[in-house]
SERO-4910 file (N, C-alpha, C, O; in steps of 0.05 Angstrom, whole numbers):
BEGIN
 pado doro    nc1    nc2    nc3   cac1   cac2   cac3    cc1    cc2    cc3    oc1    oc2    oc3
  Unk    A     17    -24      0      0      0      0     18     25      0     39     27     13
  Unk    A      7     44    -16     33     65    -18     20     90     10     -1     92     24
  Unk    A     44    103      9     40    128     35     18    137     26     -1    133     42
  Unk    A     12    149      6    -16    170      5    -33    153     13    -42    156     35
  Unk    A    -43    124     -7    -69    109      0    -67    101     33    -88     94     44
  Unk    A    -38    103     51    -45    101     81    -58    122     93    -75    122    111
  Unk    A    -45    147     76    -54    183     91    -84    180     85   -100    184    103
  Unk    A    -92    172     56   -117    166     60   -134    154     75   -153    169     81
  Unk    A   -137    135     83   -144    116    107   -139    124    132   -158    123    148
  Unk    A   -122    131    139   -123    144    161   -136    173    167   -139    183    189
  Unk    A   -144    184    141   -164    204    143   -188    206    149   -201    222    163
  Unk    A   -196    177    130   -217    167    135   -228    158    158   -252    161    163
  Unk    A   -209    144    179   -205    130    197   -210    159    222   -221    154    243
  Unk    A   -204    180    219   -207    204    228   -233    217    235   -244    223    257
  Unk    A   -242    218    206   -266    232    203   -286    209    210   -306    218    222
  Unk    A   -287    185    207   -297    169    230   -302    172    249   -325    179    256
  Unk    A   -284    168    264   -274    169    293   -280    196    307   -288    199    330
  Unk    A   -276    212    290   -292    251    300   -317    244    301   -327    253    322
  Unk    A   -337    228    285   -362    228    284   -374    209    307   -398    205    312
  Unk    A   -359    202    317   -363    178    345   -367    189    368   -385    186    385
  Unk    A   -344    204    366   -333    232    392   -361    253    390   -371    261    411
  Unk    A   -370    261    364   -390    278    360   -416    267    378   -427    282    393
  Unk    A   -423    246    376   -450    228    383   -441    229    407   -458    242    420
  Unk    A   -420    222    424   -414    217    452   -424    244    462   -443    244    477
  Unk    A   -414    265    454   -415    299    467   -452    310    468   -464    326    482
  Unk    A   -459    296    449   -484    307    434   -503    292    464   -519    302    480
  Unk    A   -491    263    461   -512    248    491   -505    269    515   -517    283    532
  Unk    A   -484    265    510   -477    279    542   -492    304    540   -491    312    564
  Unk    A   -502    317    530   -513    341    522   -499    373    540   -510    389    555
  Unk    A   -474    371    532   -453    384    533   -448    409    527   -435    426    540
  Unk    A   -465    411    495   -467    440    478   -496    438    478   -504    458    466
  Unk    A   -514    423    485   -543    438    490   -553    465    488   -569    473    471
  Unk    A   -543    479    506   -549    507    511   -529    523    491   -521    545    498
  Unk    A   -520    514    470   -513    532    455   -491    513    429   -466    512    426
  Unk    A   -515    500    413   -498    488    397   -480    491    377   -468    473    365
  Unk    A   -477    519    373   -451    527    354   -426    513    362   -405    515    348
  Unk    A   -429    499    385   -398    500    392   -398    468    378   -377    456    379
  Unk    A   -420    457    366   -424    429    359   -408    431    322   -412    412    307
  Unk    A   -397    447    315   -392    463    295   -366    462    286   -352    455    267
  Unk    A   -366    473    313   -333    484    316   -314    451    324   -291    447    316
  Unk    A   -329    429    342   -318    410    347   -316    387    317   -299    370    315
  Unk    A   -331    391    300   -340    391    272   -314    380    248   -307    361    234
  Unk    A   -307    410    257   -298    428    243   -267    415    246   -254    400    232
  Unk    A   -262    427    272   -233    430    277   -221    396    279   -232    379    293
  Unk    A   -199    390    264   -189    362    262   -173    357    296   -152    370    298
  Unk    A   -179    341    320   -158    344    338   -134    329    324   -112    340    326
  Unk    A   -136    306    312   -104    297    310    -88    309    302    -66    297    300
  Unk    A    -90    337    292    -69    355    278    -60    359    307    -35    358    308
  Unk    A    -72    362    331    -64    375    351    -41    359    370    -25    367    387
  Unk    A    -47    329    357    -37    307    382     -9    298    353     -6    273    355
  Unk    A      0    303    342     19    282    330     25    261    347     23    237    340
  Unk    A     35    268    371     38    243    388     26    246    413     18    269    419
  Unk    A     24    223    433      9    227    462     23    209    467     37    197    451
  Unk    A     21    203    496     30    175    515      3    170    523    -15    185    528
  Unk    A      4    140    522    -21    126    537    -11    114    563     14    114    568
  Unk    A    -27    106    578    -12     94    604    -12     62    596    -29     47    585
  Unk    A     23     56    610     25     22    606     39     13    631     46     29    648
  Unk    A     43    -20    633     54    -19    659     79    -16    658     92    -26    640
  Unk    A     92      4    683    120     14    695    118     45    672    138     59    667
  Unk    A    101     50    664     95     82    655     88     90    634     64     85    632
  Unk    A     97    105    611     78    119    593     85    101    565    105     87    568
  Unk    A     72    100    542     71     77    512     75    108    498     59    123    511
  Unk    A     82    118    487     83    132    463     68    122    435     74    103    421
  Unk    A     43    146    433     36    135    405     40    154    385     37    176    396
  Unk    A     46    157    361     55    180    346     39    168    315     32    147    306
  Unk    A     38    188    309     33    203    275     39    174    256     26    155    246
  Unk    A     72    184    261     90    175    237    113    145    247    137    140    245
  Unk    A     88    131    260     93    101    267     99     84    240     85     80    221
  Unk    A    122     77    248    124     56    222    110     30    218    111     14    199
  Unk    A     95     29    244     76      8    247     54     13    242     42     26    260
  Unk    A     36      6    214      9     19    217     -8     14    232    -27     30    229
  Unk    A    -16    -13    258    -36    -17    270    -24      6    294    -40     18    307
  Unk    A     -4     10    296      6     37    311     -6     63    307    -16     75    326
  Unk    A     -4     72    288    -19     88    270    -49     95    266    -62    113    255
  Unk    A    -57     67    283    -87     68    281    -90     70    305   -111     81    311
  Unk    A    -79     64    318    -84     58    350    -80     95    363    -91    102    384
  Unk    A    -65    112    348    -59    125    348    -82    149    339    -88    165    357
  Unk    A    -92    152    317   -117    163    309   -139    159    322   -156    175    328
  Unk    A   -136    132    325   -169    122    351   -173    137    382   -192    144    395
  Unk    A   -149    136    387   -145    150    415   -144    184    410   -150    197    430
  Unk    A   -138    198    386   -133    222    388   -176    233    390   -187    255    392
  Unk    A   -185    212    387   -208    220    382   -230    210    409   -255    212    411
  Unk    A   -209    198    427   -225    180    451   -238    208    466   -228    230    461
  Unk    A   -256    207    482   -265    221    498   -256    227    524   -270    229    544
  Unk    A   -224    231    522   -212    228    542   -193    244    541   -187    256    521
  Unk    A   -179    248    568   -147    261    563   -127    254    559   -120    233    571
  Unk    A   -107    268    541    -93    257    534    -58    271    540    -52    293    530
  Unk    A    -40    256    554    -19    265    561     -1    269    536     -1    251    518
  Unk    A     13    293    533     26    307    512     49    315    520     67    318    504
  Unk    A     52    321    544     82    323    557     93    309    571     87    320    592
  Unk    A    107    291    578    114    280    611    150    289    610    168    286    594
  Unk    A    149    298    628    182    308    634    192    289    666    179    293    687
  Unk    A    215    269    667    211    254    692    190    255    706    182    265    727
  Unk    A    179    236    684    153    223    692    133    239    703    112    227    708
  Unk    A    133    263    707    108    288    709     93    301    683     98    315    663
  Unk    A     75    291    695     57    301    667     56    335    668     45    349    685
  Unk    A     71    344    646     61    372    649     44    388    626     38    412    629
  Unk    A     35    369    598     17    384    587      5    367    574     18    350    562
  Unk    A    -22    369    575    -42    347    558    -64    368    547    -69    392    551
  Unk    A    -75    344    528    -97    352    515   -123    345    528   -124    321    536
  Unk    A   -144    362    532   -164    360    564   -185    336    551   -181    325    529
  Unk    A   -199    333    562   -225    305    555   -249    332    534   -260    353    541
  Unk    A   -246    317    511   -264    342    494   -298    340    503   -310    360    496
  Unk    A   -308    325    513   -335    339    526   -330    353    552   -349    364    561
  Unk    A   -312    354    562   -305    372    585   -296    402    571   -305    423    579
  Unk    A   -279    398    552   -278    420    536   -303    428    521   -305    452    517
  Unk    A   -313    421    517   -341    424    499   -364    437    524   -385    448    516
  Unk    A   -358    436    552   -376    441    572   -371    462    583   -389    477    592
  Unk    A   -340    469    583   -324    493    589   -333    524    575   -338    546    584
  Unk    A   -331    509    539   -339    537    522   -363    543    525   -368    567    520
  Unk    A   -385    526    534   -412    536    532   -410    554    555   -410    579    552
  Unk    A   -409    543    581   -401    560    605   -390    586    602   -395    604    617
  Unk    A   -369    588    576   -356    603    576   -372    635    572   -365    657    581
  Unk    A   -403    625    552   -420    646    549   -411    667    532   -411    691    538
  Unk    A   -402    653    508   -378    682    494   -407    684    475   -427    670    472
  Unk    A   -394    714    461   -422    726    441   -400    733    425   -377    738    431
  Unk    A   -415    734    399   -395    747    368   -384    771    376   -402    788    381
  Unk    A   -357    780    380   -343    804    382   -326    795    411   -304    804    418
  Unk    A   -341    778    422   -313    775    443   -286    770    447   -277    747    444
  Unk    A   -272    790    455   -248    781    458   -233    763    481   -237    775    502
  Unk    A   -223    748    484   -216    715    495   -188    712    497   -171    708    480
  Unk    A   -185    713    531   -152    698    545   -158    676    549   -177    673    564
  Unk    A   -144    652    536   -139    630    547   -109    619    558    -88    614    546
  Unk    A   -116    618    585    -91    610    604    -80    576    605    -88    561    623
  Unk    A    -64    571    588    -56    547    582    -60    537    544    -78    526    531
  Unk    A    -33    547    536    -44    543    503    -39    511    509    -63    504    506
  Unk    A    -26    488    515    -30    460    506    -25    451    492     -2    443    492
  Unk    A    -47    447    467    -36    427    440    -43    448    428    -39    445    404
  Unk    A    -54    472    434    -68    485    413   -103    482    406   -115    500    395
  Unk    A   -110    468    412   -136    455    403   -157    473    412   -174    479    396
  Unk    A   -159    481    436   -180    501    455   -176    520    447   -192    537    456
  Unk    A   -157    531    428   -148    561    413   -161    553    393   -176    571    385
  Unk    A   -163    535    381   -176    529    352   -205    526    348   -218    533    329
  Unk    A   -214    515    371   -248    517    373   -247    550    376   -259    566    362
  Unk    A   -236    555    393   -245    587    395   -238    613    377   -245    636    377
  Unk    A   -221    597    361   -212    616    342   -235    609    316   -238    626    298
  Unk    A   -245    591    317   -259    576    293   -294    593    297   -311    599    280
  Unk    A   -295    595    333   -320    603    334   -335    646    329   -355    659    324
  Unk    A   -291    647    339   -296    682    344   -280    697    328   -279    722    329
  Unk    A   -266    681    308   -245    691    285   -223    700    302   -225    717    320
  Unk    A   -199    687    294   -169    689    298   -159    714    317   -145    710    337
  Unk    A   -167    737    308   -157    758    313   -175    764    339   -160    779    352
  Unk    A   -203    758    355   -203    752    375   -195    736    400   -210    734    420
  Unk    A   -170    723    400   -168    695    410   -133    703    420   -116    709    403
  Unk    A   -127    703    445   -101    702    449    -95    672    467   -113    662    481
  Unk    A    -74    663    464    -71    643    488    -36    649    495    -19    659    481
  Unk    A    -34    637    525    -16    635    532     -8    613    549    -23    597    560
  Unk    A     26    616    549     39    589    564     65    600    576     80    616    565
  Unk    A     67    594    592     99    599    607    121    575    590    145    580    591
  Unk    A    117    562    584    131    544    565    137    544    536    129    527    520
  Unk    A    154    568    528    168    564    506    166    543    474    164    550    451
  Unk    A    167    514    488    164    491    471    142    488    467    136    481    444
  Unk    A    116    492    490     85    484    483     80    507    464     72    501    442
  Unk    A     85    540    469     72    554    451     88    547    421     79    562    403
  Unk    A    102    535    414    118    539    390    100    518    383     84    525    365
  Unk    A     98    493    392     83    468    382     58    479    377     51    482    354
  Unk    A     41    486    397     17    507    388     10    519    366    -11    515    354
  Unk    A     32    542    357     27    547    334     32    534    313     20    541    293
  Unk    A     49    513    311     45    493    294     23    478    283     18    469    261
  Unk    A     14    478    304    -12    459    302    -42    473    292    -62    464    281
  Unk    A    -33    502    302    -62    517    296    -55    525    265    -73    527    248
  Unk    A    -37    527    262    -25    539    240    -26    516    220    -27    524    196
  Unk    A    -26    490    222    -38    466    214    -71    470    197    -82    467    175
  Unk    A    -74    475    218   -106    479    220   -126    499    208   -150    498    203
  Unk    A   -107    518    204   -117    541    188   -120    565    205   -132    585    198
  Unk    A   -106    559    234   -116    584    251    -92    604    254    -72    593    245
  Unk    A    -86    632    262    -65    635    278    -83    661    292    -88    683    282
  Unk    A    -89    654    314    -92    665    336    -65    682    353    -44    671    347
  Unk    A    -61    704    374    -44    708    378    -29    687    400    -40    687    422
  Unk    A     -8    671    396      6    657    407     22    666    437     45    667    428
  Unk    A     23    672    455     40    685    472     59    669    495     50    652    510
  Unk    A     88    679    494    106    656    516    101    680    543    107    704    539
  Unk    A     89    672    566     97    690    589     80    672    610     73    649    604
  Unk    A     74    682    632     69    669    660     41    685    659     37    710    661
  Unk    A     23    665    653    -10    673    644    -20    675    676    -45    678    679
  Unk    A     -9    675    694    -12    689    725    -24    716    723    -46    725    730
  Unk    A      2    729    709     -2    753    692    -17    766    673    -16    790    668
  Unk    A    -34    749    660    -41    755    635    -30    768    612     -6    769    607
  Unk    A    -49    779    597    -36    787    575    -47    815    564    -66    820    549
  Unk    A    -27    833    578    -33    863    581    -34    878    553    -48    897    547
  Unk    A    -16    864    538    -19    883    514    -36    877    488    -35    886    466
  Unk    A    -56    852    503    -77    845    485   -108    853    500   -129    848    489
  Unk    A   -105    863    522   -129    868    535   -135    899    530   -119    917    526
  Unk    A   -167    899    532   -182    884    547   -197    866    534   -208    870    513
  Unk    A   -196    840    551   -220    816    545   -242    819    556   -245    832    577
  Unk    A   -271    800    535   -287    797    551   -293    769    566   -313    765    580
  Unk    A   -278    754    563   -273    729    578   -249    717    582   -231    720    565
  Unk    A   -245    708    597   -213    691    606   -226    668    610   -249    669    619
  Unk    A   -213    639    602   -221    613    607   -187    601    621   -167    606    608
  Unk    A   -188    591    641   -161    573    645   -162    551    636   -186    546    629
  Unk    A   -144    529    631   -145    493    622   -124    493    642   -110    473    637
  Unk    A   -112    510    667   -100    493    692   -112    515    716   -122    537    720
  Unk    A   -102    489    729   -116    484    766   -103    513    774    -82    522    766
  Unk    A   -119    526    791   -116    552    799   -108    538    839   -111    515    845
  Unk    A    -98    559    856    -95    559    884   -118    582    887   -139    578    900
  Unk    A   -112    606    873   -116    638    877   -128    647    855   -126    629    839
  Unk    A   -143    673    841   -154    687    829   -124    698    824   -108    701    843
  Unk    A   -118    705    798    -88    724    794   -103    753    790   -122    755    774
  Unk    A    -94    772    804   -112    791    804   -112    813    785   -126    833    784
  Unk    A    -86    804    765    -81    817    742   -101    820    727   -111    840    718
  Unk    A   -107    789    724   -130    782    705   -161    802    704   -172    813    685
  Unk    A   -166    801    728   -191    823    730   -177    848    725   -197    863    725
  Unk    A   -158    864    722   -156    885    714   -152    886    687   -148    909    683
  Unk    A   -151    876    669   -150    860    639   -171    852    629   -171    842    607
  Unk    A   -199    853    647   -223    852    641   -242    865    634   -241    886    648
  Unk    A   -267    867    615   -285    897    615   -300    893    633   -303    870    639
  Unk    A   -312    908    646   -334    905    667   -358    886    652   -372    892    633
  Unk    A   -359    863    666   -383    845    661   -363    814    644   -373    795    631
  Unk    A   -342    817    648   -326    796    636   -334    770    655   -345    771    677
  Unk    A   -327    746    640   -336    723    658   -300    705    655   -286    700    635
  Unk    A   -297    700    675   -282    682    681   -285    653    692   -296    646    713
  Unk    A   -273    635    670   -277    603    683   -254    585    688   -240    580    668
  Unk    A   -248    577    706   -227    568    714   -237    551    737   -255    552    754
  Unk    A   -207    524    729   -208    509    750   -198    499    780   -176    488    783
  Unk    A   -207    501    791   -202    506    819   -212    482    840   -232    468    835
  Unk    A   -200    478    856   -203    456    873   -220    437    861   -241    438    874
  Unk    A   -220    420    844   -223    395    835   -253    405    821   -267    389    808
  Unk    A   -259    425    824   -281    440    801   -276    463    782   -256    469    770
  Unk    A   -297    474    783   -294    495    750   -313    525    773   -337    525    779
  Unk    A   -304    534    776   -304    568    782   -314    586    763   -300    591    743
  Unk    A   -338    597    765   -346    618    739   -348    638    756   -362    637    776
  Unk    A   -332    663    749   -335    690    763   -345    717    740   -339    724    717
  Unk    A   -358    725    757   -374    751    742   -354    773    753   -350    776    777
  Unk    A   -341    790    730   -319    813    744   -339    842    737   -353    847    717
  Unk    A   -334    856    761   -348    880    766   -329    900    764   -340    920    756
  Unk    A   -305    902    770   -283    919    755   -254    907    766   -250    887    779
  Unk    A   -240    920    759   -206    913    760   -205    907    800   -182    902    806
  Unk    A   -220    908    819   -216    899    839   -234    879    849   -230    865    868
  Unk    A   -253    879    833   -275    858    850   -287    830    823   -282    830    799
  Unk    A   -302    811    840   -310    792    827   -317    775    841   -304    773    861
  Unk    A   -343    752    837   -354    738    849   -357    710    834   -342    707    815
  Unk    A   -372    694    839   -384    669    832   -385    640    840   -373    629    857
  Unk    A   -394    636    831   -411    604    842   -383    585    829   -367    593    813
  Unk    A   -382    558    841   -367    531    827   -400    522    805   -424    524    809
  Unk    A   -382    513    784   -402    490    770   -408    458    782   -387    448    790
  Unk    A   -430    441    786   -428    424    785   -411    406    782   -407    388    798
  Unk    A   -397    409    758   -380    394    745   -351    393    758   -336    412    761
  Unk    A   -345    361    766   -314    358    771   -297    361    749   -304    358    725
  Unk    A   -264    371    759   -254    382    742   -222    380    748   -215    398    763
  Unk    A   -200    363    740   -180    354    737   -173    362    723   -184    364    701
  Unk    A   -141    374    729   -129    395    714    -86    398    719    -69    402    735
  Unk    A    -88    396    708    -56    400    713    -41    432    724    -36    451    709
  Unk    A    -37    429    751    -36    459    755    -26    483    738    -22    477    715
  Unk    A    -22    503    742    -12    534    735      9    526    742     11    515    764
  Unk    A     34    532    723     54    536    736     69    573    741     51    591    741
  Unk    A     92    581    744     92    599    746     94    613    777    111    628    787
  Unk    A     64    598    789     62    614    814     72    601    835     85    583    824
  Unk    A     74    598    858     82    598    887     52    577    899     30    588    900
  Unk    A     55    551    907     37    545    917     45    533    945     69    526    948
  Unk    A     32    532    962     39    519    991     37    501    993     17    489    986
  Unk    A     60    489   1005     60    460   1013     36    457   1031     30    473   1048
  Unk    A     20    435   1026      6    421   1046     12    388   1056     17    370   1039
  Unk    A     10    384   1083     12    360   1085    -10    344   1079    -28    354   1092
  Unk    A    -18    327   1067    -45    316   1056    -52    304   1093    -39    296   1112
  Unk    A    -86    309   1086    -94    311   1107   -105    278   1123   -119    264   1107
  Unk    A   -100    268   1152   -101    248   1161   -137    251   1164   -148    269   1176
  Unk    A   -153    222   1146   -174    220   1146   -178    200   1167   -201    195   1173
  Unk    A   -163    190   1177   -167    160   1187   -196    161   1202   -213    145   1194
  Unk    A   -199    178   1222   -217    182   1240   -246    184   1239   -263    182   1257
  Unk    A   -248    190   1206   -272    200   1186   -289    182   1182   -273    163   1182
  Unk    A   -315    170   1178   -326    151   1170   -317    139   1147   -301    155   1138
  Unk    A   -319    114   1130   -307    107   1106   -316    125   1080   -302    134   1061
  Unk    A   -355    129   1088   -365    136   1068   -343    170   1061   -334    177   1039
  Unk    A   -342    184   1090   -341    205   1079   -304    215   1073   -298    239   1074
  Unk    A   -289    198   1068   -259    200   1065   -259    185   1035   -239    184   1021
  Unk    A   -282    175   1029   -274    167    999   -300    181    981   -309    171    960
  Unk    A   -310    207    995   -331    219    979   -319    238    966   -305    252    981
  Unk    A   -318    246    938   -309    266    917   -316    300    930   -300    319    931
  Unk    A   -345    299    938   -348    323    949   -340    331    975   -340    356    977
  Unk    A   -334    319    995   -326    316   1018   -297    332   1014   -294    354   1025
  Unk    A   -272    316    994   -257    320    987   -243    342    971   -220    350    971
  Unk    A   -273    353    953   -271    374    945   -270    399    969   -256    419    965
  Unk    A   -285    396    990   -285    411   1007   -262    422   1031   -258    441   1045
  Unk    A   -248    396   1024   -224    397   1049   -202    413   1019   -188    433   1022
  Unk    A   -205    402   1002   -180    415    979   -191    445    975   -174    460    966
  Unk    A   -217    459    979   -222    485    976   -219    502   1001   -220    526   1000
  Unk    A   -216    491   1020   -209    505   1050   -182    498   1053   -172    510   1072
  Unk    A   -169    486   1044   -138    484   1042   -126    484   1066   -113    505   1071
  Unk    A   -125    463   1087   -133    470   1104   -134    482   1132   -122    479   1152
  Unk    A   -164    503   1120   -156    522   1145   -184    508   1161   -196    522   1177
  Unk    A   -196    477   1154   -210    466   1169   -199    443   1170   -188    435   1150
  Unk    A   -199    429   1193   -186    414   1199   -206    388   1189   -229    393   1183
  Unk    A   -193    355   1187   -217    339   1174   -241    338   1186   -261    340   1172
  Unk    A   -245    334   1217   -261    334   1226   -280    362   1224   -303    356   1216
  Unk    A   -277    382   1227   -288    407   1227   -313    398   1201   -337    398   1199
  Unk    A   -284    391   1180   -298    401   1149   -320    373   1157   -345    374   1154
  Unk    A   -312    357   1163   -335    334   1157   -367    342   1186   -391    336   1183
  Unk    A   -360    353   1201   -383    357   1216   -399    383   1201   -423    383   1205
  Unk    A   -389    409   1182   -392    425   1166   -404    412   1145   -426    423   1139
  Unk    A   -397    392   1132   -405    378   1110   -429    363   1120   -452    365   1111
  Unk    A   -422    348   1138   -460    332   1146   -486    358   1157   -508    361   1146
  Unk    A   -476    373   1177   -490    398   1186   -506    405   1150   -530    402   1146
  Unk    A   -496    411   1138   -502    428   1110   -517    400   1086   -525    405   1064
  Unk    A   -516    378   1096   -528    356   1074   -512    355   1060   -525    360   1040
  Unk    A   -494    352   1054   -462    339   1039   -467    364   1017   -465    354    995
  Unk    A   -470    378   1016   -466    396    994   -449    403    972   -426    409    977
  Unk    A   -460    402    942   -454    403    921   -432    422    915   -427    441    930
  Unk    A   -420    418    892   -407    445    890   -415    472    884   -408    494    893
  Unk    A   -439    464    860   -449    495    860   -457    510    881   -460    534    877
  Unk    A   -462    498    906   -468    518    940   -445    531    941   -452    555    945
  Unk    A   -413    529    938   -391    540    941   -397    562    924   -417    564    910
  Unk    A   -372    583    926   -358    596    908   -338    615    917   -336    615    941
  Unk    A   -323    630    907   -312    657    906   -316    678    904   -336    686    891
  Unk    A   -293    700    918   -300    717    922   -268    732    917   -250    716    925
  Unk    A   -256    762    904   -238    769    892   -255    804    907   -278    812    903
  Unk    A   -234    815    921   -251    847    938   -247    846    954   -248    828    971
  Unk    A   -241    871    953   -230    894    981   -198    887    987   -189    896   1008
  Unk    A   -183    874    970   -157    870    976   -157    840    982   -135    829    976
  Unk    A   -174    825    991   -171    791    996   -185    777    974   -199    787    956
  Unk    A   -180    752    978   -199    729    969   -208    704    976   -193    686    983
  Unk    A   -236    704    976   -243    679    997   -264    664    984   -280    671    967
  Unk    A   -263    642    996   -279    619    984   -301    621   1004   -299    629   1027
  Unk    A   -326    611    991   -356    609   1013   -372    584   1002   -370    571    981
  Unk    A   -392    584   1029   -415    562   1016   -439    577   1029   -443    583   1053
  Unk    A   -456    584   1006   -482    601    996   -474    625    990   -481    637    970
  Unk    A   -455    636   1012   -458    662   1012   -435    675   1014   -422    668   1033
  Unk    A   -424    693   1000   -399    708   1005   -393    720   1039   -374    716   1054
  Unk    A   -416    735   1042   -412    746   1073   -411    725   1087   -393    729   1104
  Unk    A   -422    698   1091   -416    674   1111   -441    666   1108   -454    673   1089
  Unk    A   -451    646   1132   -425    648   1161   -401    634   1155   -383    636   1172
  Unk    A   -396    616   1129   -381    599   1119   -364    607   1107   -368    609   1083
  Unk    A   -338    616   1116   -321    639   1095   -303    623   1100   -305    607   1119
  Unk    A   -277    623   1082   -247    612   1087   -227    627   1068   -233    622   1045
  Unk    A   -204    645   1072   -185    656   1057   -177    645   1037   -177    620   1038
  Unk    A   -168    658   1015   -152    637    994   -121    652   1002   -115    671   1017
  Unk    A   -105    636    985    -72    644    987    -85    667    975    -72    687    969
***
């Protein structure tokens, strides 16, 4: 079989495999509330984005790539760029430091995101490129900046968008910071785990900007009211993320559950709660807080960015349930 009739097949084998991923997102009903973004996932090819990924094997990561001289490699390779899942894109001694996110989670993010034709858009963590390409595909190029503190990811980035037919503005710096000489935005989205609100960011915002970002093992949507203040609720939705790098985070000693009931030391939300009080509640506190309140969801939480601090709550910003952020 010659190279083209494989490039062929494997195209095919693509646009397949996109149409699989499409039906998965569509059940999950993901882009419901705003199906343009069903368009843009369509549209945009991810394997331009992944030439290669690692899958997990035993004693550590399988490399699958593009330009395998093995074609069931090759396939194995296109099938997965299209799985509904995440996919590891960097590992440096064995730390994963940049992947491509699970695309109905991405697909749940942009709707959240609430963007309208003319918005202009920070995304904190360019990646593979791919979350620049839906959004460049949905708001035209020249709306769309992303950034990375990593050199090598934004270069691969624009490769890939540039693949694709996009070029969005590409930027190397510490997205802690944002990106001053492209603002103001009317939305910021992160694709990594936050500690803190960077408070740059809301001054880089127009009044009424929405910010989504992930934060203690969920997704954070804040409504900004000007360059000092901002509020909002957590989403439902759990949310795994490869931190921010750049910033300063505090050691914590992970916290001794022993004492805890079973149910509530292996409950997700429980857990989410002790990882969003960081802790300035001790396990027991948080778990007698947590039963007192009916195990409460994430959307009861949220944030708060004003008056010079920032603090995390459940219902209510003023309390009685308040806890500082770094």
């Amino acid at each position: 079989m010659s190279a083209h009739a494989l490039d062929h097949d494997l195209e095919a084998l693509a646009a397949s495999a996109r149409a699989v991923l499409l039906r998965e997102i569509d059940a999950s009903g993901a882009w419901d509330a705003d199906p343009r973004w069903r368009e843009a996932f369509e549209t945009v090819p991810r394997h331009l984005f992944v030439p290669y990924y690692y899958a997990g094997a035993v004693g550590g990561y399988e490399r699958l790539w593009r330009d395998s001289p093995d074609p069931r490699a090759r396939e194995r390779w296109v099938r997965g760029a299209y799985a509904d899942a995440p996919l590891a894109t960097r590992v440096r001694d064995g730390e994963l430091v940049s992947s491509s996110s699970q695309p109905s989670l991405m697909a749940k993010m942009l709707v959240e995101l609430d963007v309208r034709d003319g918005d202009a858009v920070l995304e904190i963590g360019a990646g593979t490129g791919y979350n620049a390409a839906l959004l460049a595909h949905r708001l035209g190029d020249e709306q769309v900046t992303t950034v990375d503190l990593d050199a090598e990811i934004t270069e691969s980035a624009r490769q890939h968008l540039a693949a694709a037919g996009h070029h969005p503005a590409v930027v190397t710096g510490d997205g802690a910071r944002g990106v001053p000489a492209r603002a103001p935005f009317d939305r910021i989205i992160a694709t990594c785990t936050l500690t803190s609100i960077p408070r740059p960011w809301l001054a880089q915002c127009v009044p009424g900007a929405r910010i989504l970002a992930p934060f203690a093992t969920g997704l954070i949507a804040l409504r900004v009211r000007d360059a000092g203040y901002a509020t909002g609720h957590f989403l439902h939705t759990p949310a795994y993320f490869v931190p921010l790098r750049g910033v300063v985070r505090p050691e914590q000693e992970p916290p001794n559950l022993g004492g805890l009931p079973r149910r509530a030391r292996g409950h997700e939300l429980f857990r989410f709660l002790l990882t969003l009080t960081a802790g300035r509640l001790d396990p027991q506190e948080a778990y007698t807080l947590w039963e007192r309140e009916g195990q409460p969801g994430r959307e009861r939480y949220g944030v708060t960015v004003g008056d010079g601090r920032s603090w995390a709550w459940l219902d209510d910003p003023e309390g009685p349930y308040t806890w500082p952020l770094p």
